[in-house]
N, C-alpha and C positions, 0 to 999 in steps of 0.2 A: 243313757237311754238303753233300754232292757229290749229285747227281741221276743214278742210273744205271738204266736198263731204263725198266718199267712206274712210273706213279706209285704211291706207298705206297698213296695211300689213294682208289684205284679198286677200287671195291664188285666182287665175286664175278658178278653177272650182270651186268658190263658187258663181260666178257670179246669183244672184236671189237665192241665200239657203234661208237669213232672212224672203223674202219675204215669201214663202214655207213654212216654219216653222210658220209663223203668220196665214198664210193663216189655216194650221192646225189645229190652236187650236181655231179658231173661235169658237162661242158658248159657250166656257169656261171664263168665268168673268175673273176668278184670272189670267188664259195666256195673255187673252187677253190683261188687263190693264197691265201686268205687261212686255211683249215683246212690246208695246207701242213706247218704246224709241229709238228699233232698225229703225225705219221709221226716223229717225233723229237723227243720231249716235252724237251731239255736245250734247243733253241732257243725252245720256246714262250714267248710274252711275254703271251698270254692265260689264263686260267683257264677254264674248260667248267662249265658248269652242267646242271642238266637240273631243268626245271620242271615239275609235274602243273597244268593247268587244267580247269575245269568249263565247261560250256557256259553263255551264249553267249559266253563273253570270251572264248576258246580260236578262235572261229569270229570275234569282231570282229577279235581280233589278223592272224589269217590276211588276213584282208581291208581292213586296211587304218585301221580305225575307230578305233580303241584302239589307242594308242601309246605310254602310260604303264603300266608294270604296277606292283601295289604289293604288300607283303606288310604283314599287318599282326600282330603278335603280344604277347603278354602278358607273357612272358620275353625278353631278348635271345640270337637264336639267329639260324641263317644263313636269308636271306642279309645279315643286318642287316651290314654293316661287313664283309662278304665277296664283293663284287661291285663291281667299278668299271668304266669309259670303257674298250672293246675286247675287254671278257668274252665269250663265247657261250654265249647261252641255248638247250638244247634242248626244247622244243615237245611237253607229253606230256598223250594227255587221257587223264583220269584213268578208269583202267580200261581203259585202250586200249593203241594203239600212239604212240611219237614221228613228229609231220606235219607240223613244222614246224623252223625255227630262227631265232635273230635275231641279231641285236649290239646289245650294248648302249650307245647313246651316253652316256648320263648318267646318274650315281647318288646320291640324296640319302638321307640317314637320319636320321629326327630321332627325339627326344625327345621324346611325347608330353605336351603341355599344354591350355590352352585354347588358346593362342595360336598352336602350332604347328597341331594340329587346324584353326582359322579358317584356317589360313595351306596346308596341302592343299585345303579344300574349294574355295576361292577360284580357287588356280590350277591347281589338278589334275582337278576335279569331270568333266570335256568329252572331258577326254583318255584317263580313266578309264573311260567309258562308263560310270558312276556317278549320274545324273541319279536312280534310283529308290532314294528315302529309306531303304529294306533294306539297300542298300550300306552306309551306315555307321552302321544301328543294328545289325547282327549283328555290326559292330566297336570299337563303343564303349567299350568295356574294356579296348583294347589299350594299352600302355604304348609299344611301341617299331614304329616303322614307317619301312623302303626302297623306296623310289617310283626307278626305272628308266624313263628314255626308251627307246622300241625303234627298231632302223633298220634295215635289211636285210633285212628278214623275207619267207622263202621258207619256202612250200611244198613240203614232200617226198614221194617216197611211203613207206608208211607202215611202220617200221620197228619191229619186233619187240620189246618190252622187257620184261624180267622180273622188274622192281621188285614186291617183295611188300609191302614195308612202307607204314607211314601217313605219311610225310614229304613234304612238299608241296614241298620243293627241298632240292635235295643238290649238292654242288662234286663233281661225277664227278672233277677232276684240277686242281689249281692253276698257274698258271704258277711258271715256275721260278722267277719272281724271290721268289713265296710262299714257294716250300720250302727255300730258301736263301739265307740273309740276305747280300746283296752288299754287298763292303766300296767303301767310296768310291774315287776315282780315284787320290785319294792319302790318305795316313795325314790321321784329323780328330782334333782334339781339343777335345773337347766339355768346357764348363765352367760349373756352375749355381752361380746366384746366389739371392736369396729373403730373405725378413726371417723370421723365428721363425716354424715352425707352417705352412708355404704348404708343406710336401712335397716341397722342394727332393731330401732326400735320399734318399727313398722313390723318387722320380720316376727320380735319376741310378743310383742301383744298379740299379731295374730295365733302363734303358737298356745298362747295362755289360754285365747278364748278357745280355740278348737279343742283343747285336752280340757277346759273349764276349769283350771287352773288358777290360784292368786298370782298375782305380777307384780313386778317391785320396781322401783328405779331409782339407782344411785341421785340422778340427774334431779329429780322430781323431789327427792328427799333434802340436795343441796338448796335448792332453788328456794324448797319450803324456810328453812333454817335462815337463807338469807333473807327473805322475808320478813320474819320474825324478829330479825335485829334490825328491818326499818333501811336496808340497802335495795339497789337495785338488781337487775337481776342481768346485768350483763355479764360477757364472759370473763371481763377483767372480778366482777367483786365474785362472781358464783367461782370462781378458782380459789380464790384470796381462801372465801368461804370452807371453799373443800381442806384448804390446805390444813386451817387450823383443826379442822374434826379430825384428820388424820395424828395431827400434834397429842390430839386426846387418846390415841390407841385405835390400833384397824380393831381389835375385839368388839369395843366398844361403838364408833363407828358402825360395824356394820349389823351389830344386835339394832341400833337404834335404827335403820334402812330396814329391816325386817319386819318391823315394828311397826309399819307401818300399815300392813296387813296380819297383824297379830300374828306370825308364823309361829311356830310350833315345830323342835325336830321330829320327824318320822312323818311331814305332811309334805308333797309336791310342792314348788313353787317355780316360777319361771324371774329372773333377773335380769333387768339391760342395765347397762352402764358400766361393764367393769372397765377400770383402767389401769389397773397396778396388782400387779402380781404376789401383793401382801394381802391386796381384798380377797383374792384368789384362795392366799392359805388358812386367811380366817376364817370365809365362808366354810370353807370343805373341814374344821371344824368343826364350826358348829352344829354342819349335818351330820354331822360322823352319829351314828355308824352308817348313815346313808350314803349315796356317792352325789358330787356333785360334779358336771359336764359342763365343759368351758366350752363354747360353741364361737368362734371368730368368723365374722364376715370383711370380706374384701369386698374392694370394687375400682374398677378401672377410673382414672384421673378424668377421662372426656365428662363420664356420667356419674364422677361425684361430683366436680365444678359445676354443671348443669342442675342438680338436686341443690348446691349451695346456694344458686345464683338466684332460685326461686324463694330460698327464706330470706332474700335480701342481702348475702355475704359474696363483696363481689372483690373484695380488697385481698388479694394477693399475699400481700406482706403481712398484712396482719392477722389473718389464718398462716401462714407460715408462724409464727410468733406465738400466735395461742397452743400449735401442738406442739410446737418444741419448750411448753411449761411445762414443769418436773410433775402436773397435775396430768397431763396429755401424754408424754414423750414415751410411757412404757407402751402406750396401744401401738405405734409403730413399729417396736424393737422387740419387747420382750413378750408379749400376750400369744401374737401370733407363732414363737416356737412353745407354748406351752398349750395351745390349743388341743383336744380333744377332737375337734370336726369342725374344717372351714368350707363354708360356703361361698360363694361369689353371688356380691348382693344387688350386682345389675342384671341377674336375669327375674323373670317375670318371679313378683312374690307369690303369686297362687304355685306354681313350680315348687318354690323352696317350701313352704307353708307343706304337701302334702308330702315330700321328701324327711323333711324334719321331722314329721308327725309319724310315720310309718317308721323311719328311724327310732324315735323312742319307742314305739308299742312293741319290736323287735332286740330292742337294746338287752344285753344281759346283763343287769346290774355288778359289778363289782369286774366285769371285765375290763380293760383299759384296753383299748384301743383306737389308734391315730387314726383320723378318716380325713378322707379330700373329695371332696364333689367336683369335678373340673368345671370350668364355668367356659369352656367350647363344646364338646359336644355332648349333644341332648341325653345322651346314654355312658353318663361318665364312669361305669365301673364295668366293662364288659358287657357283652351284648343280652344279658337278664336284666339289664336297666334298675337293679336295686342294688342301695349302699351296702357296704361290708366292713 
């Protein structure tokens, strides 16, 4: 998807805001150069917000007191997981005109708990201007909350806005890199690994469609095969099955799984099913000179048994049996230290889906580096909320 004119989905009364807001901060170096980009939204690397505030947080922000803004809400909606490091927020009291704007240095969003709740009041309480116990008893009920550091914050004069609706923030125009998913520097190929039930394949198709990507599957390719020799397709013959294509050469093997989407080296593709650490060094062959990324998903015993129990696998002993076959046994032991970046595959897949995906469009090809998403809290790598 290409970026041409006006952003899509710039609301009907903001027709000339940017302009306005540039027009504003004339005289001011840092505005200036740094709102530059909205005069030609295909360079933008920021995203434009526009925020309604009520008094007096609207008047601390201005001045200096209140540095931390938060939103807090019942559903997951914006700006939860729609704001990051370098956004611009616009400044709008509610019922009035926009007087303000900022940048945003830092964005965290959690997942309300006890734990997380204790863990905002603690280090946020000061910075929020929040000190009177109404702050967070008319928010109590919230499930999902985005806490922003604010930094630049300038006063404007007071610009005219014609926002009718009840919406406390809205993304007036995403940066480009939102609205169209950039492919890496060079062709990746992305390859998921997981034991039975952790959402390995759920997780890799989403990935495929969102980068528009071909998908592969070891699984899909065995299954075919047994097929074709007139067997069924349980776990006892689809192992039997794998085992003898392995007898035939991983090279071999896994050119014919490729092949099922006519791959091509030097083209993207996404992988599920690996399970043995030989598919592992054939593939990264055959991409050579490209890299290929091992991607392992975990997932906790309550809520993989609960995802088995739904496709009908309720026998204990005999899933014990099926992963400890020489077909299974390396996704337990050996996959997970040779992993690339593991995820934990019981948190919500829209979560991993947009982690994964921003992941790759920032990946530097041919760097190696181990990554761990923790799968407790919502902002697993330090409080900028983005992997490294």
């Amino acid at each position: 998807m290409r970026f041409v004119g006006r952003a899509h989905n710039m609301p009907a009364w903001d027709i000339g805001l940017t302009d306005e807001v540039r027009s504003a901060v004339q005289g001011d170096l840092l505005w200036e150069e740094y709102l530059r980009p909205l005069a030609s939204p295909k360079q933008a690397g920021f995203a434009l917000h526009l925020a309604i505030f009520v008094e007096p947080y609207l008047r601390f922000i201005l001045e200096g007191r209140k540095t931390v803004e938060s939103r807090f809400s019942a559903r997951r909606g914006v700006p939860y997981k729609c704001v990051q490091e370098g956004d611009v927020v616009l400044l709008k009291r509610s019922g009035g005109p926009i007087v303000g704007l900022c940048r945003i240095a830092d964005a965290w969003f959690y997942r309300l708990d006890p734990c997380s709740w204790d863990t905002i009041r603690k280090e946020f309480t000061e910075a929020l201007c929040a000190q009177d116990p109404g702050f967070w008893k008319k928010r109590k009920h919230a499930s999902f909350a985005t806490l922003m550091r604010l930094q630049h914050v300038r006063s404007i004069a007071p610009i005219r806005c014609a926002k009718r609706d009840r919406r406390g923030w809205v993304v007036l125009r995403r940066s480009f890199a939102q609205l169209s998913l950039l492919e890496p520097v060079k062709p990746l190929v992305v390859a998921f690994a997981g034991r039975m039930g952790s959402g390995k394949s759920t997780l890799s198709m989403g990935i495929a469609k969102a980068l528009r990507w071909p998908w592969v599957s070891f699984g899909d390719y065995i299954r075919h095969v047994a097929t074709s020799r007139g067997l069924d397709c349980s776990r006892e013959a689809l192992q039997h099955v794998g085992s003898t294509l392995i007898d035939q050469g991983w090279e071999e093997f896994c050119r014919a799984v490729l092949m099922q989407v006519n791959w091509e080296p030097g083209q993207p593709l996404v992988i599920d099913g690996i399970r043995h650490a030989e598919a592992v060094d054939a593939l990264r062959q055959l991409a050579t000179p490209f890299e290929l990324v091992l991607v392992f998903i975990t997932v906790n015993d309550p809520v993989r048994e609960a995802r088995l129990r739904q496709r009908g696998v309720t026998d204990r002993e005999q899933l014990r049996r099926a992963e400890e076959h020489p077909i299974e046994v390396q996704v337990g032991t050996v996959l997970p230290e040779m992993a690339d970046l593991t995820m934990d595959g019981a948190r919500p897949v829209e979560d991993l889906l947009q982690e994964m995906v921003t992941w790759i469009q920032q990946h530097e090809v041919g760097e190696r580096r181990r990554l761990f998403v923790d799968p407790v809290r919502e902002v697993p790598h330090g409080r900028d909320g983005r992997l490294r």
